[in-house]
Structure formats: C-alpha cells, structure tokens
C-alpha positions as a printed Julia matrix, in Angstrom:
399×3 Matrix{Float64}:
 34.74  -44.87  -34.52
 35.18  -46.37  -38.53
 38.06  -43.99  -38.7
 40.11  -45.09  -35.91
 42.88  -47.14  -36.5
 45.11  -49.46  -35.02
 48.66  -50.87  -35.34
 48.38  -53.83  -33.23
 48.39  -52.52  -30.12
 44.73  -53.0   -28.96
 44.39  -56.54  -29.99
 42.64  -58.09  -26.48
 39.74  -56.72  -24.81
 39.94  -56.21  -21.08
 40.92  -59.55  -18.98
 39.44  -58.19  -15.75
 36.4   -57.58  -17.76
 36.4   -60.91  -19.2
 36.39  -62.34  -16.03
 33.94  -60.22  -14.2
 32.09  -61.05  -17.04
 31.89  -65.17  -17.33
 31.8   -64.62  -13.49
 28.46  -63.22  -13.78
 27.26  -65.97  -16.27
 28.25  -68.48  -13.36
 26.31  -66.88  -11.02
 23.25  -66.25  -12.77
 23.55  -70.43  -13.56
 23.71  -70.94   -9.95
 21.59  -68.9    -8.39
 18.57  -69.83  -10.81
 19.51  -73.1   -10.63
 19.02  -73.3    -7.0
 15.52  -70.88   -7.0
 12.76  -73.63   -7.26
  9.3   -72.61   -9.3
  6.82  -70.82   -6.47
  3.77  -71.03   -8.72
  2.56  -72.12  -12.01
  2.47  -68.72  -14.43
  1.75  -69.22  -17.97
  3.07  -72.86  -18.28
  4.74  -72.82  -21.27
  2.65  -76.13  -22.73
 -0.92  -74.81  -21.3
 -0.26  -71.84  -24.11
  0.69  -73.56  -27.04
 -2.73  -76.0   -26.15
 -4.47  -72.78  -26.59
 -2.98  -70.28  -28.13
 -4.29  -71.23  -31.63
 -7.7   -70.67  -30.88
 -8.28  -68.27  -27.28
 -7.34  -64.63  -27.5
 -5.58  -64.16  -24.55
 -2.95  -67.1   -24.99
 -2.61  -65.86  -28.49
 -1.76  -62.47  -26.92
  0.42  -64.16  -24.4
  2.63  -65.76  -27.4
  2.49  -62.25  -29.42
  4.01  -61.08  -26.54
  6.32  -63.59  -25.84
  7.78  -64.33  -29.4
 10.06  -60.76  -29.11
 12.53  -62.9   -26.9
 12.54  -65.92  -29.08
 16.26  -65.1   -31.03
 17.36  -65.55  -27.48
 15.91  -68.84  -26.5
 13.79  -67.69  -23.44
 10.63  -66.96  -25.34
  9.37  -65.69  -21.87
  6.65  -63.13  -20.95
  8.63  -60.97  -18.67
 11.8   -61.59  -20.9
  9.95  -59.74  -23.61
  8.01  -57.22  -21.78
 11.49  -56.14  -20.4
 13.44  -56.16  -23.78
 10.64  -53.43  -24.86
 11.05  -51.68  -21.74
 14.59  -51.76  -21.84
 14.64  -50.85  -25.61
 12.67  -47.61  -24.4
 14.48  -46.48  -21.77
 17.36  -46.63  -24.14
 16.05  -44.29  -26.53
 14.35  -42.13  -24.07
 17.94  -41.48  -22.42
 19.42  -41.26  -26.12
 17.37  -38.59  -27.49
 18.09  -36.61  -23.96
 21.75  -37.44  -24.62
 22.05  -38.72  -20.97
 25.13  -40.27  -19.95
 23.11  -43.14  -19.19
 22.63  -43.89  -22.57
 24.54  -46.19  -23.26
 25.16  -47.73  -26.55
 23.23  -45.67  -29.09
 19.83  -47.4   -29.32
 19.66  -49.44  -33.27
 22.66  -48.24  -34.0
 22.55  -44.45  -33.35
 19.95  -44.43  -36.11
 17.09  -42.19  -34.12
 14.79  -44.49  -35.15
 14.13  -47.19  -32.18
 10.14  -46.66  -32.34
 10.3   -47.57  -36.23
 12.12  -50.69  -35.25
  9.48  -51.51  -32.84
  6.65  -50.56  -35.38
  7.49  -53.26  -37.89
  8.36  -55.79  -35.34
  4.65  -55.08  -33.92
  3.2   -54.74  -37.31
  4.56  -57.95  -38.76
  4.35  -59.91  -35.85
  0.62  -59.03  -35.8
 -0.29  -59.74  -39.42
  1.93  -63.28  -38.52
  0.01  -64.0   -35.48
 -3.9   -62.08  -35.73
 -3.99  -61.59  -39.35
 -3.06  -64.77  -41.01
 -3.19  -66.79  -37.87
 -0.29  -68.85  -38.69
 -0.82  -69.99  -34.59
 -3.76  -72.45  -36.23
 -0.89  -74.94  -36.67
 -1.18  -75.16  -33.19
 -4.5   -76.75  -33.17
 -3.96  -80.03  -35.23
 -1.89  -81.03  -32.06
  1.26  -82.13  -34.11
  3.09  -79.0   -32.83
  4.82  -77.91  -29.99
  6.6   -74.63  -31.53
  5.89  -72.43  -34.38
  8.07  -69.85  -35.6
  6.18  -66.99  -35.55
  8.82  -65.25  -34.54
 11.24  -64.64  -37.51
  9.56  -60.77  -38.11
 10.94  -59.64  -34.67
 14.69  -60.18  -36.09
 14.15  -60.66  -39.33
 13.4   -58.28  -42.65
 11.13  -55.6   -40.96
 13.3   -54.1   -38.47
 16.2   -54.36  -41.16
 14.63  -52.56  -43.65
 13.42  -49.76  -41.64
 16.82  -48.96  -41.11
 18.31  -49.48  -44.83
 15.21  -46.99  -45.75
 14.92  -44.87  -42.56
 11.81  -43.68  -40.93
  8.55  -43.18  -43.59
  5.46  -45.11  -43.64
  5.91  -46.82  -47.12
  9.15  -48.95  -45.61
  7.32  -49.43  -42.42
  4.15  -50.65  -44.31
  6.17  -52.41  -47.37
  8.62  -54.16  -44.99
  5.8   -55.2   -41.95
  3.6   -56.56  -44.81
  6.3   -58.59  -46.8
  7.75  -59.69  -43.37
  4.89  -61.32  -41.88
  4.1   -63.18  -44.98
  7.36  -64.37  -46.06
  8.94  -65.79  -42.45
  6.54  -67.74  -41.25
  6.05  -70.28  -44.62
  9.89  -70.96  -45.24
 10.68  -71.41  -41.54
  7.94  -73.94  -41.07
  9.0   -75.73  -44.32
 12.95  -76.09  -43.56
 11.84  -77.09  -40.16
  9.71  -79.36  -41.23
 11.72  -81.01  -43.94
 15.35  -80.21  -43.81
 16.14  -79.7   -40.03
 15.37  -83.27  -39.5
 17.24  -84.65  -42.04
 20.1   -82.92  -41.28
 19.55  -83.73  -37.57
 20.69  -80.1   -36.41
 19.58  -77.63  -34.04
 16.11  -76.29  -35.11
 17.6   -72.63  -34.67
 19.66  -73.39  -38.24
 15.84  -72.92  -39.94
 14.75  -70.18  -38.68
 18.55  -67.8   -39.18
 18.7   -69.25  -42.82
 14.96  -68.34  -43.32
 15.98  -64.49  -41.99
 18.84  -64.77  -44.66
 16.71  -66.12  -47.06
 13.5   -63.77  -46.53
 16.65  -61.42  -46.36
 17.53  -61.56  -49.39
 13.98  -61.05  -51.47
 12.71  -58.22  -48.96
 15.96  -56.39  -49.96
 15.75  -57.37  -53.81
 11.96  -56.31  -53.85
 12.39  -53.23  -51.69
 14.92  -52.26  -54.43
 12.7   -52.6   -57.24
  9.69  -51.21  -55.7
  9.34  -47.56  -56.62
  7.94  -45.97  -54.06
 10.59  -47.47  -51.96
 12.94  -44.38  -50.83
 15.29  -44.05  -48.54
 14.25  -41.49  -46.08
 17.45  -39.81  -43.51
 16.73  -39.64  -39.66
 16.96  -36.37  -37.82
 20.96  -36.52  -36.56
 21.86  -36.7   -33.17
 23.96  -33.49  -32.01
 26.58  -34.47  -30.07
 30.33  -33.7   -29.12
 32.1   -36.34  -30.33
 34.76  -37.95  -28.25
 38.58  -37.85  -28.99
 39.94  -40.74  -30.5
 41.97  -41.22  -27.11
 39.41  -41.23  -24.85
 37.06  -43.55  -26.32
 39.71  -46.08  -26.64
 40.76  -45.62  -22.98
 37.08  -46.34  -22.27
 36.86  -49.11  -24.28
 40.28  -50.73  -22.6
 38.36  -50.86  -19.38
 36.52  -53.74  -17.68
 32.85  -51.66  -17.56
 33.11  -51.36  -21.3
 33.61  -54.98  -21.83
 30.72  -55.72  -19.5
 28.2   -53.27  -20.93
 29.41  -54.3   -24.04
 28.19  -58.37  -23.47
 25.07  -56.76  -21.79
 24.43  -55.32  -25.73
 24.87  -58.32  -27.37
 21.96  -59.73  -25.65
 19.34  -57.2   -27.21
 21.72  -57.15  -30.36
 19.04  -59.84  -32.64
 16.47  -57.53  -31.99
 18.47  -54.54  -33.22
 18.31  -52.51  -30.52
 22.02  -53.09  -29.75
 22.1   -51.67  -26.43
 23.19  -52.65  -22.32
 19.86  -51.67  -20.9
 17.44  -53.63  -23.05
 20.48  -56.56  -22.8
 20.08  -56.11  -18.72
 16.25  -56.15  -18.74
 15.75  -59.15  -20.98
 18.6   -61.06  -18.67
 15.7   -59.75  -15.67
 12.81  -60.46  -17.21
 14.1   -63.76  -18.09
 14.81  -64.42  -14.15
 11.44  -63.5   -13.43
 10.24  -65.89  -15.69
 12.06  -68.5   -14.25
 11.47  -67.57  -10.58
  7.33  -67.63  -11.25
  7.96  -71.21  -12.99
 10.66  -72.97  -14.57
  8.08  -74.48  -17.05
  7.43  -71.1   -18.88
 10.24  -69.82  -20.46
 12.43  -71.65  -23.01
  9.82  -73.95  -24.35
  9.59  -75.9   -20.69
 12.71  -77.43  -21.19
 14.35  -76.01  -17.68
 17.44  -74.88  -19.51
 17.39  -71.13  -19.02
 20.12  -71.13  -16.36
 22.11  -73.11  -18.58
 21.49  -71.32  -21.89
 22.15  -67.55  -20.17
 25.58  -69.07  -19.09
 26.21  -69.91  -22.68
 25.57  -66.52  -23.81
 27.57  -64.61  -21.48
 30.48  -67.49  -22.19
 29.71  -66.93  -26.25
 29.72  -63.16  -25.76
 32.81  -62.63  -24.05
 34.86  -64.78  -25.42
 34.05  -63.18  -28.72
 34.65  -59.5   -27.21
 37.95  -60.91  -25.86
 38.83  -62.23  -28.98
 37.73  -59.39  -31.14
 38.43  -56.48  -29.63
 40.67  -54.9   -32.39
 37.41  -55.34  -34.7
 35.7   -52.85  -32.1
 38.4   -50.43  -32.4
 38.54  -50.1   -35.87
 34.83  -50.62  -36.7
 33.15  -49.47  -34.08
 31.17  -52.71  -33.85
 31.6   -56.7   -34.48
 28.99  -59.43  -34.94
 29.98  -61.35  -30.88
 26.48  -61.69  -30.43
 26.34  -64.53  -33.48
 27.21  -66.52  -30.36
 24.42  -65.52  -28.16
 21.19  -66.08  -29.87
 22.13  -69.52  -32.06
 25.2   -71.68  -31.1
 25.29  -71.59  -26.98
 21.6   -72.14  -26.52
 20.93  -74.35  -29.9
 23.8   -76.75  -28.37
 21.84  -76.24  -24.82
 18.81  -77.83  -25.99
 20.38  -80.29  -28.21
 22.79  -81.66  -26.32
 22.04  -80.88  -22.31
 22.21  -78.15  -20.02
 25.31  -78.88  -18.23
 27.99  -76.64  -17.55
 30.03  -78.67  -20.32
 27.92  -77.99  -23.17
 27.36  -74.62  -22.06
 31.0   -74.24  -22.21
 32.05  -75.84  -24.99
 29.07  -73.97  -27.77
 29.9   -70.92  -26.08
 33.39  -71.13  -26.72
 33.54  -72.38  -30.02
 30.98  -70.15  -31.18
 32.37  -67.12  -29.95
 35.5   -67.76  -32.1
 33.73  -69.22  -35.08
 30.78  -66.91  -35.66
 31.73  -63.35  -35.26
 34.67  -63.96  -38.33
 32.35  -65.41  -40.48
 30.04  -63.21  -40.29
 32.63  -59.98  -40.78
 33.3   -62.71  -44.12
 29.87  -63.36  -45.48
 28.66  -59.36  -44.76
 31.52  -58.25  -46.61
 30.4   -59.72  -49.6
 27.21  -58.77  -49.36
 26.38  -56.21  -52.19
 24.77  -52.53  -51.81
 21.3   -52.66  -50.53
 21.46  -55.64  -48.53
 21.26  -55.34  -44.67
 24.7   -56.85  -43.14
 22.11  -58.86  -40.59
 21.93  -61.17  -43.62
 25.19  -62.22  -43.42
 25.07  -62.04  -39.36
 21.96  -64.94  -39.44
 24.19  -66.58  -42.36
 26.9   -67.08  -40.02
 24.36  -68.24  -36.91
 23.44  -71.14  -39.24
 26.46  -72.49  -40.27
 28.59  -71.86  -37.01
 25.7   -73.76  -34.98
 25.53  -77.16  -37.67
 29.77  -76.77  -37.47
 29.6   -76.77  -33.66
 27.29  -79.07  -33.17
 28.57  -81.39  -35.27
 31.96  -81.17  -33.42
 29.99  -81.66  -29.32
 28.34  -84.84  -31.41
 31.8   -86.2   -31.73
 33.23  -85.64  -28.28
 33.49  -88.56  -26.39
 32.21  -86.78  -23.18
 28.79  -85.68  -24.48
C-alpha cells in the first residue's frame, strides 16, 4: 500500500459509506438510549469503594481498564476487545478472508501486544498497587490505565517479539504511567480546566518519549523480526476498488475503535462497540465512570471516525493508514463528559476532531526521529486537538 500513488483522483472516501456509517452511530444512540438498566452489575462507584483493597474488584478494574482509551471502561467492553483482538489474529495467521485488517499492523505479533499490556497493567495494578489511592476516598478515577495504550505495546512492536522488550518495556511501563498521569491530573488539568483525557495522552507521549530513549541505550535491547506473513499480494487496482466502496469505509471506522489499543482491526472494533452495549443493557451505572453517557460518547466516535475517513481518504491510499481514530478515543468523548451528552456536543467534538486530529498527528509523527513509535505523535495530537476543541464548544453560545 506505501507505494501506491495518487494524482488526485481518490481524494473522498465513499459517501454511501459515510452515511451508512453516522447512520449506525444514530442508531446505536437511540436504541441504548431507550434500553433502561434491568439490574445492578458491577456499579461502576461500588468498585472504585473497593477496588483498592478486595481482590475481586481489583480484578474487576484490571479487567476493565483495557477499554479505558475509549471512554467505556466497561467489563464486557474489555472482555470483548480481547476476544475480538483474538479472533483477529486467529483468522490472520489462517489467512482467512475474514481477517480483516491485519491484526497490530500485520506485525504477527498480536499475543506480544497483549503480553505487555497484561504484564504492565499487572505490575500497575497487583504489584505496586497504585489502586491504594482509591482508599483515602479523595478519588473517583485513577489512571491505571496508560500501559494498555501506552509504551509497552509500542515497544514490542519497534523491537519485535523477544522476552527482553517484553520484560524491559512491561517493567518501565507500569512504573512510569501511572506517577505522571496522576500528577498532571492532579495539578495541571485543573488549572487548565480541560478534559482530564489531555493528562493521560500527554503522559503516553511523555512516558513515550523516555521508554524509547532508554530502550535505545539499553544494550540488550535488540530488535528482533517477526516470522512474515505469506501472502499474494493484491494489485494496486483492486485494492483501491475495494477501498472506494462503502464496506471498506465501514470496516474501516469499525478499526479505529480498537486502533488505541493497537490492534487496529474491525472485529476487536465490533466487539468492544458489543461489549460496551452489554454493559449498558446490565446497568447504565457501570460503564463510563457512571456518568450515563455511553450512547452519547459511541455516537461521537462513529461521527469523529468517519468524518476523518471521509476527509482523509487520499492519506489511506497513499499510506496505507491515517491517524482518524485521534478522534475516537480523546476529543468526541472528552467533550461528552465535559460538556453534555447531547446530540450537539456529540456532533460538534466529533466533527471538529475528525478534521483537526488526524493532520496533526500525520505533522507531529513526521517529525518524530528514528526509534520513536509514531503513537507518540498520535497521543500528541489527542491532547492538543481535545484543549483546541474544547476550548472552541466553551465559546459557543448554544452549549
């Protein structure tokens, strides 16, 4: 796909599939909207009262903290991300034409991916118990979370699949995220008075940064090659006829929602979208930090997502891939929380941020030097496109 090239002619994605697409944001927002709660799973408030100090809540937020980068923070939204993220690769390595999307990138190396995030979300959560914030009573939300999409993941695949990255990374990750989220939060965010999300993407492109600069020194640090996969590779014709079409532009939103985790792929997108229904369905209090907003923030996404696909489909062409989920896990739901979940807001932060934050980040990655994960400049862009965009809604006369 790098190779292809363009003169002009593919500069809009597919309108049917932009509409299909939004369509399907509009109809998730309604039909959750009108699905009251039928019982009272895993209230999202009952776990942080208990999650610093009992086991199983602790397990509970382990669990929950892989769907964090996309707001729902939700059991079933993360159980299904993993399941979706291995069905992926399961159909990838049997080069089924279910596949989909290759699976982190067409790297071969989805259960390294999922090692670190494990790994450092464990020494986060059970080893250095950073949940013990939990019990002084001051907090309602830690971010734990930051190893899932941060360093870990990225390094495994700027170093490929070996123990010593997997070990190196995991380790540095779960020490590093947790201490300069909390501190931004803690101090910054509020004076500033911006979406909490602008902490945790600058702490990924902070803790970025030094993982990447240390990895580099370290020596045992190597980068290791993945076994290839062998497949017949498409004519330069027929993958952009595929691409012109309305079920590429679909599948291609349904990525962007597993994109922060790196998987990159329509199933895992499709099964977190599920399991965050589910969630929902069982009780409206559990997902999302209580705030009710899921319906709301989903429609954002799918808004942020395809407008950004729309917008950016030459960048597709010629790269092979564009940052239009920058969109979907900071901007749309940041501007949710912050400002309402109305169809407005939704609108408006999806909008904007689809045609703010995948340009930047093409901007800030480019000048990113050798070594250094382009996620850096992906999180970069999440920051400042959510403080620009919310500092425009805060100036509309309507919110």
């Amino acid at each position: 796909m790098e190779d292809i090239k363009t003169k002009g002619k593919y500069n809009k994605g597919s309108v049917t599939g932009f509409i299909i697409t939004v369509g399907i944001g509009f109809l998730i927002y309604f039909v959750l909207n009108n699905i009251g709660r039928i019982s009272s799973w895993l209230d999202y408030n009952t776990i942080v009262a208990n999650a610093g100090n009992n086991l199983l809540y602790k397990l509970v937020w382990y669990i929950m903290n892989f769907t964090e980068p996309q707001f729902y923070a939700g059991f079933f939204a993360s159980i299904g991300i993993i399941l979706g993220g291995f069905i992926a690769w399961r159909l990838d390595i049997k080069n089924s034409n279910l596949r989909g999307f290759d699976v982190s990138y067409g790297s071969n190396i989805w259960p390294w991916v999922l090692a670190s995030q494990l790994l450092s979300l464990f020494i986060a959560i059970f080893v250095l118990n950073y949940t013990r914030f939990f019990n002084t009573g001051e907090y309602t939300w830690l971010p734990t979370f930051i190893t899932v999409v941060g360093p870990p993941p990225a390094i495994m695949l700027l170093y490929g699949p070996n123990i010593k990255a997997l070990l190196t990374a995991s380790i540095l990750g779960g020490i590093m995220g947790f201490p300069v989220a909390f501190w931004i939060s803690n101090y910054i965010i509020p004076v500033l008075d911006v979406p909490g999300v602008v902490s945790n993407v600058f702490t990924m492109a902070i803790t970025g940064l030094l993982i990447c600069a240390i990895c580099k020194a370290l020596p045992w640090m190597e980068r290791i090659p993945s076994k290839p996969h062998n497949r017949e590779e498409k004519s330069q014709e027929e993958v952009i006829k595929e691409m012109e079409g309305p079920l590429w532009f679909v599948r291609r939103v349904l990525a962007d929602f597993s994109e922060a985790q790196f998987y990159g792929n329509e199933i895992a997108g499709l099964f977190v979208i599920i399991g965050a229904a589910l969630d929902w369905i069982l009780n409206v209090n559990h997902g999302a930090y209580g705030s009710g907003a899921i319906p709301a923030i989903i429609l954002s996404q799918f808004i942020g997502s395809a407008v950004g696909v729309f917008l950016y489909f030459d960048k597709y062409v010629v790269k092979g891939w564009y940052g239009t989920y920058v969109p979907v896990v900071s901007v749309g739901p940041a501007c949710v929380l912050m400002f309402g979940s109305s169809i407005g807001v939704a609108l408006i932060a999806g909008i904007l941020g689809g045609i703010i934050g995948p340009p930047l980040a093409e901007y800030i990655c480019d000048k990113l030097p050798e070594g250094y994960h382009p996620t850096i400049g992906n999180v970069t862009s999440m920051g400042v496109t959510t403080i620009i965009v919310s500092l425009i809604i805060k100036v509309l006369p309507w919110f």
